[in-house]
C-alpha positions in Angstrom: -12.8 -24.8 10.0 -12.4 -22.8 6.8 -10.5 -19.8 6.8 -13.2 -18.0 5.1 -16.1 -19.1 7.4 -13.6 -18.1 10.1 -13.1 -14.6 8.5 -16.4 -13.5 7.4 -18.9 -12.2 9.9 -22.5 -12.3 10.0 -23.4 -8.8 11.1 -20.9 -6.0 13.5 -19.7 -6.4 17.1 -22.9 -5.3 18.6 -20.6 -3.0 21.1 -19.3 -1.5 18.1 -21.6 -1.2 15.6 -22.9 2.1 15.7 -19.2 2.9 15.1 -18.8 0.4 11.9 -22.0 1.5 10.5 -19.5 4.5 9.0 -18.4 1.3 6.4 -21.1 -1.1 7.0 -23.5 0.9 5.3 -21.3 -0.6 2.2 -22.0 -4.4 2.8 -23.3 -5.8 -0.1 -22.5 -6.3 -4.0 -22.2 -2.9 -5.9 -21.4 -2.0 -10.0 -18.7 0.3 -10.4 -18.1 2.7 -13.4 -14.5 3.2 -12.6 -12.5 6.0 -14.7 -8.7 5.7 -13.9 -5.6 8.6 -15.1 -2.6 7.5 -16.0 0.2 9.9 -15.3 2.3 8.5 -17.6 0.1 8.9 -20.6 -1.9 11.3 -19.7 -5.4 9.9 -20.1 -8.3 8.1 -18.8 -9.4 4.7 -19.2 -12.8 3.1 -18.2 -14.0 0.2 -16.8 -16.5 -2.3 -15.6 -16.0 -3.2 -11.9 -17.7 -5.0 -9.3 -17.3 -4.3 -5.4 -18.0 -6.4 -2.7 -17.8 -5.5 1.3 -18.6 -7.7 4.1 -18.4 -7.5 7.9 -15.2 -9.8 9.2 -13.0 -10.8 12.0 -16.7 -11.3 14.4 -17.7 -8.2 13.0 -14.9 -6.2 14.1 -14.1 -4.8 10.9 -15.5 -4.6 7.2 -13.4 -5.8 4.4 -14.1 -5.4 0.3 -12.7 -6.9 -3.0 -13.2 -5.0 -6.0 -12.8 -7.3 -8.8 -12.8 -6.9 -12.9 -15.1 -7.6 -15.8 -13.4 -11.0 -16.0 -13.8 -12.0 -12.4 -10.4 -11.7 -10.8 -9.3 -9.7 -7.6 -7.9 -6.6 -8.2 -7.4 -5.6 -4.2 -8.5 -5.6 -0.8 -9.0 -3.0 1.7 -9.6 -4.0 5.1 -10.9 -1.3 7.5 -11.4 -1.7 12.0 -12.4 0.9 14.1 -9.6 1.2 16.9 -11.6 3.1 20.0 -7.8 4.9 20.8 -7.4 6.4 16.9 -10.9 5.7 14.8 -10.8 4.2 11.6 -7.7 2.5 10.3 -7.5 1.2 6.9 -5.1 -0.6 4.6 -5.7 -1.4 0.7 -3.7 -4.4 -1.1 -3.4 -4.5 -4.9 -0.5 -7.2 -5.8 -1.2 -7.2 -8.9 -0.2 -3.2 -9.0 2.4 -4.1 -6.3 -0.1 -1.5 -4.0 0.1 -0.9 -0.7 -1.4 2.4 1.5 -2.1 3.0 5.1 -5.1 5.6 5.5 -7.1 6.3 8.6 -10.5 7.5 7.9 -13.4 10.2 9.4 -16.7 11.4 8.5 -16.4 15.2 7.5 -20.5 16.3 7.1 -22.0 14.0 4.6 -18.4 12.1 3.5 -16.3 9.6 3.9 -12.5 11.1 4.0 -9.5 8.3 4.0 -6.3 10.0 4.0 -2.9 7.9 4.0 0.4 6.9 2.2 1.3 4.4 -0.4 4.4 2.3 -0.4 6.5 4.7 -2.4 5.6 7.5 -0.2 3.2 9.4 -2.4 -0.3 10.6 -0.1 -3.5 9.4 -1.2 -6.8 10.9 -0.2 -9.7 9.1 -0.9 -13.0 10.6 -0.7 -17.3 9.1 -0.4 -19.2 11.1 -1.7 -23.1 11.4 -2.7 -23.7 8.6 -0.3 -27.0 7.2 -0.8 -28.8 3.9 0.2 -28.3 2.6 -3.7 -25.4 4.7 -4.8 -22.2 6.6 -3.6 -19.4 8.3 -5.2 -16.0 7.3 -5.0 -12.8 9.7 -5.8 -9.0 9.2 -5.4 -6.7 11.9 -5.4 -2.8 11.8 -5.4 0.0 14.3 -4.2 4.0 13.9 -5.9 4.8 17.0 -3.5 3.9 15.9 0.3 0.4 17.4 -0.3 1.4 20.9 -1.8 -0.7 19.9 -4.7 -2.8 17.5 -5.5 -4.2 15.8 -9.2 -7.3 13.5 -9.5 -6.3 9.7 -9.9 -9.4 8.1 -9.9 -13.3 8.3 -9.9 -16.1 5.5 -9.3 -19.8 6.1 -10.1 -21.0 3.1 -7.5 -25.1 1.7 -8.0 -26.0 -1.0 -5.4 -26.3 -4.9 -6.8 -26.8 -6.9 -3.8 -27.2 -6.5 0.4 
């Protein structure tokens, strides 16, 4: 058997799912209008992305590749809903040499990840505007343990695919 037919899911644990339906609202393609700072130059960029969840591990968890305007990977996150703790979630960008550990909660009508990247800067990542078609995506970064905190990234997301 394939590694991907063993990975991917068809739908969420059914004992879980009204948990996963926090993420699994996302499943399914989506076009990104990504705007990204660059501390070092003090500027934004902007891009064309595309992002792409799906329900894995027999629909224990929901995993995503965002991917560029020339079709390669930029990163994974992968995301499970652990009964003791709630969500936990980990995003990969090799290319970036990425790596954070966030856990995740609804706060009203958000999404709110908050973790730590590899060189020990926090992240907070926020959902935002969630709609069937459409949701908003921020990052925000903290150099000072979360004393202060500057605006990294922003995503206008519109729905492609379910």
């Amino acid at each position: 058997m394939s590694m991907q037919r063993s990975l991917v899911a068809d739908g969420p644990a059914p004992e879980i799912a009204s948990e996963l339906a926090v993420f699994g609202r996302f499943v399914g393609g989506w076009r990104v209008r990504n705007a990204l700072y660059s501390e070092a130059t003090q500027s934004w960029s902007e891009s064309e992305l595309v992002w792409t969840f799906d329900w894995i591990l027999g629909g224990r968890g929901i995993q995503d590749v965002l991917i560029d305007a020339e079709g390669s990977a930029l990163g994974t996150t992968v995301r499970t809903w652990d009964p003791r703790v709630g969500w936990r979630v980990v995003w990969f960008c090799p290319r970036a040499a990425e790596h954070v550990v966030l856990t995740a909660s609804e706060v009203e009508d958000r999404i709110e990840l908050d973790g730590v990247q590899a060189d020990g800067r926090r992240v907070r990542w926020i959902f935002s505007g969630i709609a069937p078609d459409a949701f908003t995506w921020d990052g925000w970064c903290s150099n000072d343990d979360g004393g202060t905190w500057w605006h990294e990234q922003h995503m206008d997301v519109r729905r492609l695919t379910r």
